[in-house]
C-alpha positions as CSV (number, residue, x, y, z in Angstrom):
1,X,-6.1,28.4,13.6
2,X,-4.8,27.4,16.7
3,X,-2.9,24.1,17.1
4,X,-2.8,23.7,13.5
5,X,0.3,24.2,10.9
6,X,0.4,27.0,9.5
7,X,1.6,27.4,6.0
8,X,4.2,29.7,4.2
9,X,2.8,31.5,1.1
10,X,3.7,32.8,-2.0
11,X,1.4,34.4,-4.2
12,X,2.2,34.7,-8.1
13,X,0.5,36.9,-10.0
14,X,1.0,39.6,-12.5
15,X,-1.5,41.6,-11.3
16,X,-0.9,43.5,-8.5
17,X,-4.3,43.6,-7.5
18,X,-4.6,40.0,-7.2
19,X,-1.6,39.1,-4.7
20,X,-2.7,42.5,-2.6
21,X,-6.5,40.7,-2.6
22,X,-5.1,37.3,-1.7
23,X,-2.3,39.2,1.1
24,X,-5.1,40.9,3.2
25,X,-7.1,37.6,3.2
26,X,-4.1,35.9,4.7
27,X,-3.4,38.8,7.3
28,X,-5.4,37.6,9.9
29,X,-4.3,34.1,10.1
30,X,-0.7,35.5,11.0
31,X,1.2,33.3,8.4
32,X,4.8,32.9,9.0
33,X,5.9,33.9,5.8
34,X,3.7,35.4,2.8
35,X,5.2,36.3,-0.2
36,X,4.1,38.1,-3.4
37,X,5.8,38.4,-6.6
38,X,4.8,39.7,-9.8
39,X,7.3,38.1,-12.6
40,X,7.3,34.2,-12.9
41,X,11.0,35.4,-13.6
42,X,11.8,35.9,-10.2
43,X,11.4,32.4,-9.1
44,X,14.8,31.7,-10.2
45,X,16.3,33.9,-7.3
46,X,14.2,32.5,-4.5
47,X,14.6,29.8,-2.2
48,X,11.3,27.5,-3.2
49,X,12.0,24.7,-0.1
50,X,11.0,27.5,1.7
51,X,7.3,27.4,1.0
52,X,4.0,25.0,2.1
53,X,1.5,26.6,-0.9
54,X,1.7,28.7,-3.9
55,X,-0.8,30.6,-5.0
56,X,-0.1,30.5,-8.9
57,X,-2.1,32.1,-11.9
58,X,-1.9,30.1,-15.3
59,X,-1.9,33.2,-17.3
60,X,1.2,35.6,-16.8
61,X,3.9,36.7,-19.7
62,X,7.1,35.5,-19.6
63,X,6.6,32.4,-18.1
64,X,3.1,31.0,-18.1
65,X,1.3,28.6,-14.9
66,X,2.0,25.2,-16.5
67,X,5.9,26.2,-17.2
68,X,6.0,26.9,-13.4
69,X,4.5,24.1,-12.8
70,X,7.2,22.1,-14.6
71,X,10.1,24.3,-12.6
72,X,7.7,23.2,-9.0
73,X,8.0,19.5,-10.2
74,X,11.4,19.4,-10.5
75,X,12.8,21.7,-7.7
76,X,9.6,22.4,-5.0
77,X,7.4,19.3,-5.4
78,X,6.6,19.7,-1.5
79,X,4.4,23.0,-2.8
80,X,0.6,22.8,-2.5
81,X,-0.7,24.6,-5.7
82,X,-3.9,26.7,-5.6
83,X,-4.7,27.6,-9.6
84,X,-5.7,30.5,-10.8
85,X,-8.0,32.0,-13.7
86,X,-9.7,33.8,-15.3
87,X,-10.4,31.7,-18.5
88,X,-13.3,28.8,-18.4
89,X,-13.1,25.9,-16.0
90,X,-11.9,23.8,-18.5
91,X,-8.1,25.3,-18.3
92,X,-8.1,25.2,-14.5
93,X,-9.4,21.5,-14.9
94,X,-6.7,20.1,-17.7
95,X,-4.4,22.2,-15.6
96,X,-4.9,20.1,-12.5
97,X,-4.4,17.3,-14.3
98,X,-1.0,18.1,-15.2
99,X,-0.1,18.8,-11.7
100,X,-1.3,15.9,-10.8
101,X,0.8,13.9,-13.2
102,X,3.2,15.8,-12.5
103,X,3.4,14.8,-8.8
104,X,1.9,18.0,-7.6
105,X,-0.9,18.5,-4.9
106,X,-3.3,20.7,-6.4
107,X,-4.8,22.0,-3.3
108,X,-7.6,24.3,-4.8
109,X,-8.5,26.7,-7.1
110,X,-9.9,29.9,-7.9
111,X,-11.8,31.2,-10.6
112,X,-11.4,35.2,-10.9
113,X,-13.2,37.2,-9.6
114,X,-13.1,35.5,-6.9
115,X,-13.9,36.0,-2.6
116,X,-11.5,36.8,-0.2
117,X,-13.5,34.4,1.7
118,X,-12.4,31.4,-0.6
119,X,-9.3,32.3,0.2
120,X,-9.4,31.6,3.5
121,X,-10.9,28.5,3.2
122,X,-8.5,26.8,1.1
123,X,-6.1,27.6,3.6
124,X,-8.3,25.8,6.0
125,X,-8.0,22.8,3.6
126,X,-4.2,22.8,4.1
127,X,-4.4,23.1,7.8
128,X,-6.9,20.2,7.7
129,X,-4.9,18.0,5.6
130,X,-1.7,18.8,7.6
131,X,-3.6,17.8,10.6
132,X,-4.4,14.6,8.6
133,X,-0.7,13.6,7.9
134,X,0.2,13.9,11.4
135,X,-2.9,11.5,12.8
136,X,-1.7,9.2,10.2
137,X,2.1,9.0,11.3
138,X,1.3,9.7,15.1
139,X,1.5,5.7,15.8
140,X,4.7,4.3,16.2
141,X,6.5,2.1,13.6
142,X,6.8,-1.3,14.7
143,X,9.6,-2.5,13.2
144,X,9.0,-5.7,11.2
145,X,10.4,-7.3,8.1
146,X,8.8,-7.7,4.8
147,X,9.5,-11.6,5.5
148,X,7.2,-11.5,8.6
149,X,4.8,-9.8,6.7
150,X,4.7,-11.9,4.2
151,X,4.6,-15.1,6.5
152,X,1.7,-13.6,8.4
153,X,0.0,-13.4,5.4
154,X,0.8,-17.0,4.4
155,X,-0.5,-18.0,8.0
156,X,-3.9,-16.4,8.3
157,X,-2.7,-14.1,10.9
158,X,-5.1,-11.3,9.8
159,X,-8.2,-10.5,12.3
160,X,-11.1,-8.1,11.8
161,X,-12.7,-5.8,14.0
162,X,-15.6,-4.1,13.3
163,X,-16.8,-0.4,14.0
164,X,-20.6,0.3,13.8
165,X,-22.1,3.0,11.9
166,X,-25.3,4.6,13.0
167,X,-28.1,6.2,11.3
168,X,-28.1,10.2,13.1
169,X,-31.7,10.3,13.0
170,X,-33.2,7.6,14.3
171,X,-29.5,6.5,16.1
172,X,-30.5,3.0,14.9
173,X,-27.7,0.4,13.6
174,X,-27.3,0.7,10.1
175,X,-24.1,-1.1,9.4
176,X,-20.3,-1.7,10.0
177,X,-16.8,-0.7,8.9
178,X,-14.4,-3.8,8.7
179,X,-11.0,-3.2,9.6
180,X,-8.0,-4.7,9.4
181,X,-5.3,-5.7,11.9
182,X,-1.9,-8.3,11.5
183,X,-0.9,-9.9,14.2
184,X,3.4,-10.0,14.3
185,X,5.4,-11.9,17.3
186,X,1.9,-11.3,19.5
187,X,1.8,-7.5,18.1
188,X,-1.1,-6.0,17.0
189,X,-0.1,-4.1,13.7
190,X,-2.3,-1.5,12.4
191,X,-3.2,-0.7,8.9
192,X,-0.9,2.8,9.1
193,X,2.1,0.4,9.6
194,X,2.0,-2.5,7.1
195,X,-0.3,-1.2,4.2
196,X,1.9,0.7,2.2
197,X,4.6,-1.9,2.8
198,X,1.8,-4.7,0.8
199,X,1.4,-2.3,-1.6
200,X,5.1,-1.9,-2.4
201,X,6.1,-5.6,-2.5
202,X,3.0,-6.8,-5.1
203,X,1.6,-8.2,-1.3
204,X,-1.5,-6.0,-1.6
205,X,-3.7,-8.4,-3.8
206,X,-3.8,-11.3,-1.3
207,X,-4.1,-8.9,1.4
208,X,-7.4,-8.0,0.0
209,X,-8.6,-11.2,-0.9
210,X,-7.7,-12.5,2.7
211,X,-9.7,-9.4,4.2
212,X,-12.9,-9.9,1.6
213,X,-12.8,-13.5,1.9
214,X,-12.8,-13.5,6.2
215,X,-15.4,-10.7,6.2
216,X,-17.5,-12.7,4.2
217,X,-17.1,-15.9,6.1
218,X,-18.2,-13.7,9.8
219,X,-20.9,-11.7,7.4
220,X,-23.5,-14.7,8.4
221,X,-22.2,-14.1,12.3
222,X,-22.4,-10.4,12.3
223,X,-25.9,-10.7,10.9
224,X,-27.5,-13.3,13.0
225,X,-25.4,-11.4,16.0
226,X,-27.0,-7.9,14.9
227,X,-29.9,-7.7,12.1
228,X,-30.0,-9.3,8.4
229,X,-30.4,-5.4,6.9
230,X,-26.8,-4.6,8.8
231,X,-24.4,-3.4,5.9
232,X,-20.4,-4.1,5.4
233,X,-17.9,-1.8,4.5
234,X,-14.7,-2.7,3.2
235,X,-11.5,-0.6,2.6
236,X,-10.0,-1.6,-1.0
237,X,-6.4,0.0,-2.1
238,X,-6.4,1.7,-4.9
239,X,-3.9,-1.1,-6.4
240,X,-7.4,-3.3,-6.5
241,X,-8.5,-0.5,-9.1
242,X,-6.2,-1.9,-11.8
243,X,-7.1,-5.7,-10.7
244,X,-9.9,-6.1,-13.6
245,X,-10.3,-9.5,-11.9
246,X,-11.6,-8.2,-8.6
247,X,-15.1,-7.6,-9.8
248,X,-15.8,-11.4,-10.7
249,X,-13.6,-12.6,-7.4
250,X,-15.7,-11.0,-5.1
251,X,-19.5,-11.6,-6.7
252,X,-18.2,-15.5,-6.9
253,X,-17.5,-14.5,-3.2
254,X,-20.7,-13.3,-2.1
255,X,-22.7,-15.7,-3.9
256,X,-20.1,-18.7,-1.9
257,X,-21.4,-17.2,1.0
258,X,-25.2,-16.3,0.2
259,X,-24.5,-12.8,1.1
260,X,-26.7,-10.1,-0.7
261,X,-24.7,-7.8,-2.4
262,X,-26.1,-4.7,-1.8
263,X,-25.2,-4.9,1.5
264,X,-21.9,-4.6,0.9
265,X,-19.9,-1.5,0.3
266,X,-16.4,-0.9,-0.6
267,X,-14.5,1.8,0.5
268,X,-11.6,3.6,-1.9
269,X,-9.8,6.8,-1.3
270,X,-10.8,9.9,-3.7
271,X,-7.2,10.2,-4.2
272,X,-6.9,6.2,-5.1
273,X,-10.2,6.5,-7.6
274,X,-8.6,9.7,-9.3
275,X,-5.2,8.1,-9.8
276,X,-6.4,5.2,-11.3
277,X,-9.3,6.6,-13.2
278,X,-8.4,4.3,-16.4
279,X,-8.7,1.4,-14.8
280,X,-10.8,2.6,-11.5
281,X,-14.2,3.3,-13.9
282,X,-13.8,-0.5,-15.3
283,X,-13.5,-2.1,-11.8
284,X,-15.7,0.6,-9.7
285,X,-18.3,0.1,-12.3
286,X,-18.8,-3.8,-12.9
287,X,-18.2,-3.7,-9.0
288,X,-22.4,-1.8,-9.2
289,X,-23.4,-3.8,-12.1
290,X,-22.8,-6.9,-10.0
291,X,-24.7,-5.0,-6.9
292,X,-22.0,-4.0,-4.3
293,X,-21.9,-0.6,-2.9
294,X,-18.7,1.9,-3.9
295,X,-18.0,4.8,-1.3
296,X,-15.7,7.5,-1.4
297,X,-13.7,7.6,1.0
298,X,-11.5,10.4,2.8
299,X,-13.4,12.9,1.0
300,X,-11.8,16.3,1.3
301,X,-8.0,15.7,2.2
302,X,-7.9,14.8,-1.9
303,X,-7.5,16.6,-4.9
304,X,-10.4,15.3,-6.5
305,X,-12.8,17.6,-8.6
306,X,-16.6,17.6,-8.1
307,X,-16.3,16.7,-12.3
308,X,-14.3,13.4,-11.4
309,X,-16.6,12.4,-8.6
310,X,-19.9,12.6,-10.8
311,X,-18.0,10.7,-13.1
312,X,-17.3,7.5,-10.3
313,X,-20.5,5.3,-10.1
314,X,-20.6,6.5,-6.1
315,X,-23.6,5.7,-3.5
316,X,-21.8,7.4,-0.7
317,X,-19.1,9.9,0.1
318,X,-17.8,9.3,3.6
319,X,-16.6,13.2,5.2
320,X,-13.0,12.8,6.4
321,X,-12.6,12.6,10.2
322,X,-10.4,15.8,10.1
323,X,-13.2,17.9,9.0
324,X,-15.7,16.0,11.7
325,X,-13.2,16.6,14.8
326,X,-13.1,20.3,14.3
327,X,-16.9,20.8,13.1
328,X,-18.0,21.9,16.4
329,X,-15.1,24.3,17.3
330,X,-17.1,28.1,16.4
331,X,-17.8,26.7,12.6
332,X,-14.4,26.0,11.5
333,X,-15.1,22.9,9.2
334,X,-19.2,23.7,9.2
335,X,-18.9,25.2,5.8
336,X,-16.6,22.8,3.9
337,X,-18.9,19.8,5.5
338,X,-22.2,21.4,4.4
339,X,-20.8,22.4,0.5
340,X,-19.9,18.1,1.0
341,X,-23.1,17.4,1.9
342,X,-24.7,19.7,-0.3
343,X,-23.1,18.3,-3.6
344,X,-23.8,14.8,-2.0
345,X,-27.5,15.2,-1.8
346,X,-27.5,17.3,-5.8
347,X,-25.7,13.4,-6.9
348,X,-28.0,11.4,-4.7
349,X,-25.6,10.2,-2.6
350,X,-25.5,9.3,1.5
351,X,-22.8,10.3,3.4
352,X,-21.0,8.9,6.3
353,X,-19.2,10.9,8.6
354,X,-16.9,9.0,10.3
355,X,-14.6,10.3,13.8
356,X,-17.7,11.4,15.7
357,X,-16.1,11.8,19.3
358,X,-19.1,13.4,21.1
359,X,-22.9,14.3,21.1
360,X,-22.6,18.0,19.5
361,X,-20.7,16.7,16.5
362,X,-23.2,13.9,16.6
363,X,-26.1,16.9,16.7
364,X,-24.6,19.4,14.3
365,X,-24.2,16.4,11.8
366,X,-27.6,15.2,11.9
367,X,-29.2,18.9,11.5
368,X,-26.6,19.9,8.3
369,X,-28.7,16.4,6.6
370,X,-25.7,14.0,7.2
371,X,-27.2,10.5,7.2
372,X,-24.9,7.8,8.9
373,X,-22.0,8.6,11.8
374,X,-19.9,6.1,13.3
375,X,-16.7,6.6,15.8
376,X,-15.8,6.6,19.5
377,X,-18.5,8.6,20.4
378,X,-21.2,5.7,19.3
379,X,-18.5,2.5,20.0
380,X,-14.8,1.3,19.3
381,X,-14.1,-1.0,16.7
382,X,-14.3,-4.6,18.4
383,X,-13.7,-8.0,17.6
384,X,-16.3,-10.0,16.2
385,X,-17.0,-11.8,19.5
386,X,-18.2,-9.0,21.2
387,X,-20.8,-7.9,18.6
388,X,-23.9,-9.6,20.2
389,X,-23.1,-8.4,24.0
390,X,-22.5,-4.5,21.9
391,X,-25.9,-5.0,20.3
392,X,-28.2,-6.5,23.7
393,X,-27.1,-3.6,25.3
394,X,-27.7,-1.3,22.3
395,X,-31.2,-2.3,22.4
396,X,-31.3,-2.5,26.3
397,X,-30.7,1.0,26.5
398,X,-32.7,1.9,23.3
């Protein structure tokens, strides 16, 4: 796994058998550190900072999974679980739960017997989601107070630009992704740099509304600019999930602005429609009774289960673009992007891919049955001025 992080392990297990099993699948991918112990006990006498991902059985004497669980929350929360059992999926499943509420990342899990193969593809996961975090942080912090953000707020100094997204079959224009951009002291501030600051300061409501409300006013644009089938997609935080007035806002929205519903799709993290489940089903699911589109969003850098996705009322899972930017390199991410699209097509769902940077990850997209790809390979995000010159030459050079 070149240019990736690579985790230290330790494997817990009574059974020999199993940490030896686990071990040899890990040899190849010369891990820094890999550890196996056999007594829950011993966990007391180790050093737990040290380590990226435990591999933890639920079943052992002395000390069972969940009460290490409980011991990781308190003194190792930076360990990535991977559960494992023997019993039905219903433990493993309640199980990740409880890491979950217990602030844990539940970063797989295997059912014994299991492959050594599985193994090392839930190590892949980590690398991928490592990779991930680092995109995410890799822009620079512009430093700016939470009074400027909230006066750029207050002053409508929030702009969209919009990224297409193209069918991978016919490479026809299918839709767009609207995103986000503030504009501080003539700064452009990205989404990576003020979101998480709206969502601590109860700032992430009228952020929405302000994004929903201006896409809807350049829907009408973007339309006559492009074609009246193009479709929106919106980003929504997962704070919106517990708004149980965001369903009526929007459809008195739409209707304000004549816009036709199904054309419009918002976006929501799996990790955001997992975490806020309770509430999430209520808003994600008046959100389809009223017609809009829900996609998943990020899928496969989350901990949710294929259970908790059927359970979301879903049109479309969107693959991650850490899984898209390494597809092509010998296979790495092939087999965790066809099981996506696999599950997608047994739910009826379409799926986006999304951080397409070239024609072979284009090509090995549209062969594996992926519907819709967007990224730089296709076109930039732009500003909503240069959609009709984007689209003349589109069809120029169709």
């Amino acid at each position: 796994m070149p240019n990736q992080k690579l985790p230290r392990v330790l494997i817990l297990d009574d059974e020999s058998a199993i940490t030896e099993i686990i071990a040899s699948s890990l040899d190849f991918m010369n891990l820094p550190t890999k550890e196996k112990i056999h007594d829950p006990l011993q966990l007391h006498n180790l050093d737990l900072s040290h380590y990226d991902v435990m591999f933890l059985d639920l079943m052992m004497p002395n000390m069972d999974g969940i009460e290490v669980m409980r011991l990781l929350s308190e003194k190792a929360p930076q360990i990535q679980v991977v559960l494992m059992s023997g019993m039905d999926t219903n433990v493993l499943n309640t199980a990740k739960d409880l890491a979950c509420e217990s602030h844990l990342r539940v970063l797989g899990h295997l059912n014994k017997p299991f492959r050594p193969k599985q193994v090392i593809e839930i190590i892949q996961l980590y690398s991928e989601y490592s990779r991930s975090k680092a995109d995410k942080t890799s822009i620079a912090a512009i430093p700016f107070s939470l009074g400027e953000l909230r006066n750029a707020l207050n002053n409508k100094k929030l702009q969209l630009f919009y990224q297409p997204q193209f069918d991978l079959k016919t490479l026809q224009l299918v839709g767009f992704e609207a995103l986000c951009r503030l504009q501080i002291d003539n700064k452009i501030i990205y989404p990576d740099q003020f979101i998480q600051l709206a969502e601590n300061n109860q700032l992430i409501h009228p952020l929405t509304q302000q994004v929903v409300q201006l896409a809807f006013q350049e829907f009408a644009t973007l339309t006559s600019a492009t074609h009246s089938g193009i479709s929106l997609s919106l980003n929504i935080s997962g704070h919106d999930l517990s708004d149980l007035e965001f369903p009526d806002y929007v459809s008195r929205l739409a209707d304000k602005y004549n816009i036709p519903k199904q054309q419009i799709n918002f976006e929501v993290t799996e990790t955001q429609a997992v975490e806020n489940m309770r509430f999430g089903l209520d808003v994600i699911s008046r959100l389809r009774l009223k017609g809009f589109k829900i996609s998943i969003d990020d899928y496969g850098t989350g901990y949710a289960m294929l259970d908790q996705i059927k359970r979301l009322p879903a049109s479309e899972l969107k693959i991650d673009r850490t899984f898209v930017k390494s597809i092509s390199e010998k296979g790495k991410s092939v087999v965790l992007v066809r099981k996506i699209l696999e599950m997608a097509q047994e739910l009826n769902m379409e799926v986006v891919a999304e951080g397409i940077e070239d024609e072979l990850t284009a090509d090995w997209l549209q062969k594996m049955g992926c519907e819709i790809g967007q990224g730089y390979f296709f076109a930039k995000p732009m500003p909503l001025q240069q959609v009709s010159d984007f689209y003349r030459e589109l069809l120029a050079t169709a």
